[in-house]
N, C-alpha and C positions, 0 to 999 in steps of 0.2 A: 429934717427933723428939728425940733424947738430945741430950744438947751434947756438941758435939766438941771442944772447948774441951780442952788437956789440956798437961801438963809433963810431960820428961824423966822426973822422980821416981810418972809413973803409968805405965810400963811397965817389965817385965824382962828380964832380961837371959837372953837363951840363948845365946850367944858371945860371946866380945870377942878381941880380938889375932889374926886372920886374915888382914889383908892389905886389898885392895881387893875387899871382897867383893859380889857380886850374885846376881842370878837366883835368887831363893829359890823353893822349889815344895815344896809340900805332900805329903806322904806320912803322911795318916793322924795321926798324933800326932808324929812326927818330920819336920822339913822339913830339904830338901837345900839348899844353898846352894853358888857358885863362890867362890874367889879369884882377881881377873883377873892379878896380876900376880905367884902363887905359881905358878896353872898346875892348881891342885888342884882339887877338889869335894869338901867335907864335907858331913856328915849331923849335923846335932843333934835332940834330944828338945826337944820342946815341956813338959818338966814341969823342965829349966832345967838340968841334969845335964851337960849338958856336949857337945860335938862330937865328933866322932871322923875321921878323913880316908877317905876313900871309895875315891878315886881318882887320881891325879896324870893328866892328860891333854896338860900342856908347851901351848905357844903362849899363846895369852888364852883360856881358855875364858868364857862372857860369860854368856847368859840359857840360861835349861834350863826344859824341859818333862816329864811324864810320860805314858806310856799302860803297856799291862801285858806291855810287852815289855822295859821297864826305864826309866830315864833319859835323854832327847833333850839334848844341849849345841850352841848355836851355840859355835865359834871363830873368835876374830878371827884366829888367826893371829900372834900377837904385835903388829898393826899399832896398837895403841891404846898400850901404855906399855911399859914395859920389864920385862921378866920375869926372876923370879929361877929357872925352872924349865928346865933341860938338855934337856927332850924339845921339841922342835920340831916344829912343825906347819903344813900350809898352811890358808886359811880355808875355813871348812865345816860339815857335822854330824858328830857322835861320838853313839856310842850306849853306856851302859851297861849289857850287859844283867844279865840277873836273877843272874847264875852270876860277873859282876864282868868279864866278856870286854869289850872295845873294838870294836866296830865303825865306821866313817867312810866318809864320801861328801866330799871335796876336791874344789876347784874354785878354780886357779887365778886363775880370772877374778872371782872374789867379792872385795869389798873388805875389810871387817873387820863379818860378822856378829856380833850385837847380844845383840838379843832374840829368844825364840820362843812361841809356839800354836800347840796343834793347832786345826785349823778342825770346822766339821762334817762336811767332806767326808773326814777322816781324812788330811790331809795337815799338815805343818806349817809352818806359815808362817813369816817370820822377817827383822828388817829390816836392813839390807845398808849402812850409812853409810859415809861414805868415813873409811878410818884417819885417826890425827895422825901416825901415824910413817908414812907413803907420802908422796910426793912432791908438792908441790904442784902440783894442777891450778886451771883454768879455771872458772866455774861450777855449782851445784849436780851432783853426783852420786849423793847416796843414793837406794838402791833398795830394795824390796818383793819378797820371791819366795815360790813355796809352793814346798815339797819333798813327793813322794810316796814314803814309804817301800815300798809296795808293789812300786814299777819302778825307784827311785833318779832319774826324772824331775823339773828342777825348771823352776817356770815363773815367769817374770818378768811381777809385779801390778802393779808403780810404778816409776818412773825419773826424775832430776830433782831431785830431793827435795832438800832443805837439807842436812836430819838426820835421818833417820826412828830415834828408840831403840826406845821404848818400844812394845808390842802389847796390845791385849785385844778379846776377841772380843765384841758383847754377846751378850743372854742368847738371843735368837731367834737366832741362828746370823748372819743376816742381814747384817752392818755386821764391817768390823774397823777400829777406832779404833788412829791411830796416833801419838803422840805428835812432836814435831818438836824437836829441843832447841834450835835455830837459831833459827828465829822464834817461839819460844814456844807453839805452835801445840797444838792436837789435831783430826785430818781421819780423815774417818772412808771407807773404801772399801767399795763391792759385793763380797761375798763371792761370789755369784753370777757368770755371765759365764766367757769366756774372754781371754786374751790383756793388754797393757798397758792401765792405768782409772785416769780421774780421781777424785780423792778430795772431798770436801764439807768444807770448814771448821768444827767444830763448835764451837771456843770458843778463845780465848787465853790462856793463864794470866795471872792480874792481877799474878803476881811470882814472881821465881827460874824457873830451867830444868828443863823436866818429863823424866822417863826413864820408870820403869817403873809402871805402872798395871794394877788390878784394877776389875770393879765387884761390888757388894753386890747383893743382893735387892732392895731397894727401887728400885735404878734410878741408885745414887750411882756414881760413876767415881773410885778412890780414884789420886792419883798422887803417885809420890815427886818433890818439887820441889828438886833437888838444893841449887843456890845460895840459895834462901831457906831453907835449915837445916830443912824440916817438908814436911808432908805438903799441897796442896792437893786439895781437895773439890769437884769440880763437882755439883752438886746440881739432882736433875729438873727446878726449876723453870728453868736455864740461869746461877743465880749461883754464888758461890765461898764457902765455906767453909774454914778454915785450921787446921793444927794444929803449933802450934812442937816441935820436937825438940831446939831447943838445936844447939849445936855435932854436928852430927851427918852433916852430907853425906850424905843419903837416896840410894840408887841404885834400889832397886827394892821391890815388896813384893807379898805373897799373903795369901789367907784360909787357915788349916789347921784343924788337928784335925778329929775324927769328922762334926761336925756345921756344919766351916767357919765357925765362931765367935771363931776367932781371929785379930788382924791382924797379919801377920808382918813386921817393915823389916829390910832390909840399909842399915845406914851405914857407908860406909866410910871417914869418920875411928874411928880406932879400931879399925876391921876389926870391928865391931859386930853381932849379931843380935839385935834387941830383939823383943817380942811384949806386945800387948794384948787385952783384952776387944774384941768388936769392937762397933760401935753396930747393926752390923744382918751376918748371916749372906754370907757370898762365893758368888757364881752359880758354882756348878758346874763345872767346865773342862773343857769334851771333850776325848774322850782318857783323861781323868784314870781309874788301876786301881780 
């Protein structure tokens, strides 16, 4: 195994000054990325040239996925920070499609969508935490839902939750890992089944709060550990591996380019999109064009 071992000064820079940026998703040699609290989704080159704005979509847009109908965004809704975008929105999916049109499925009743996957079943999944800006309640709230873009049906997977952010599918279809920013957690669910399912405890992070997470080929689970400034590593054999970023407030990250060889972070000090070599190639993402 390569060492992961690594400083700030061994990756580059593909953005910087965006705001609070996440949800990076791969497109080939250029990956798209959100601003939560601009309200936009840019596009940068993976060869370091620069961003360009995409889209403006207003409320929080948060995690985005793709398939070959365009770009999938959850919205919080504005319920997580304060936004500097005019267009307004309730929580829910937005669609980009290929021709730049908006589409959306709202849903009052959602708290401040996160993250998103698609599953193998062609649906996309996505997790449902309760906002900072909603009102204080009682008890654990976050929830788990799939959406089917086929009928705009969505179905509710988990309830209860602390914090569910972060998602990743693994590679058999099988399992979706979901990261917990609360108790530091990663629990992983039956993709399989119908209806509300308890999830399995797969590990704790040994430091800092985890969001968004990818795995590699080999089996590694890469996640962005926000408060500890770096990346931590859960590694097949079930221990931790670490990789410092500096001053950087990790929020999420992906594999891009041609051959998934690249590992893509959003930090959002700095409104930052750095990119590395990666130690081992990103599993695939269903859905993905």
């Amino acid at each position: 195994m390569a060492d992961l071992t690594t400083t700030p000064s061994g990756w580059r820079m593909l953005a910087e000054g965006y705001g609070f940026v996440e949800g990076p998703v791969a497109r080939g040699n250029l990956v798209d990325f959100v601003s939560v609290n601009r309200g936009v989704v840019y596009r940068a080159a993976l060869d370091g040239t620069g961003a360009t704005k995409l889209r403006e979509l207003g409320g929080g847009p948060n995690g985005a996925a793709a398939d070959a109908s365009g770009l999938w965004v959850v919205n919080n809704g504005g319920r997580v920070m304060d936004g500097k975008s005019e267009i307004t929105t309730d929580p829910g999916i937005q669609r980009i499609g290929l021709d730049g049109s908006v589409s959306a499925w709202l849903r009052s009743d959602l708290h401040a969508p996160n993250d998103c996957a698609f599953g193998p079943d062609g649906r996309l999944w996505f997790t449902d935490p309760y906002g900072r800006l909603l009102p204080p309640v009682d008890g654990p709230q976050g929830r788990v839902w799939a959406f089917n873009p086929s009928d705009g049906e969505f179905e509710l997977i988990a309830e209860g939750l602390p914090h569910p952010n972060g998602l990743a599918f693994s590679a058999d279809g099988s399992e979706l890992y979901v990261t917990d920013t609360k108790d530091c957690s990663v629990v992983a669910f039956d993709v399989d089944g119908a209806g509300v399912r308890r999830g399995r405890e797969v590990s704790v992070l040994p430091h800092g709060q985890p969001d968004g997470m990818a795995f590699d080929l080999e089996g590694r689970l890469w996640i962005a550990a926000t408060t500890s400034e770096g990346i931590c590593v859960l590694e097949t054999d079930g221990s931790w591996s670490f990789i410092d970023l500096g001053d950087s407030f990790p929020t999420n990250l992906c594999f891009a380019g041609d051959e998934l060889t690249t590992l893509v972070v959003t930090a959002a000090r700095g409104g930052r999109v750095i990119a590395r070599d990666a130690v081992a190639p990103g599993v695939p993402l269903f859905g993905a064009p």
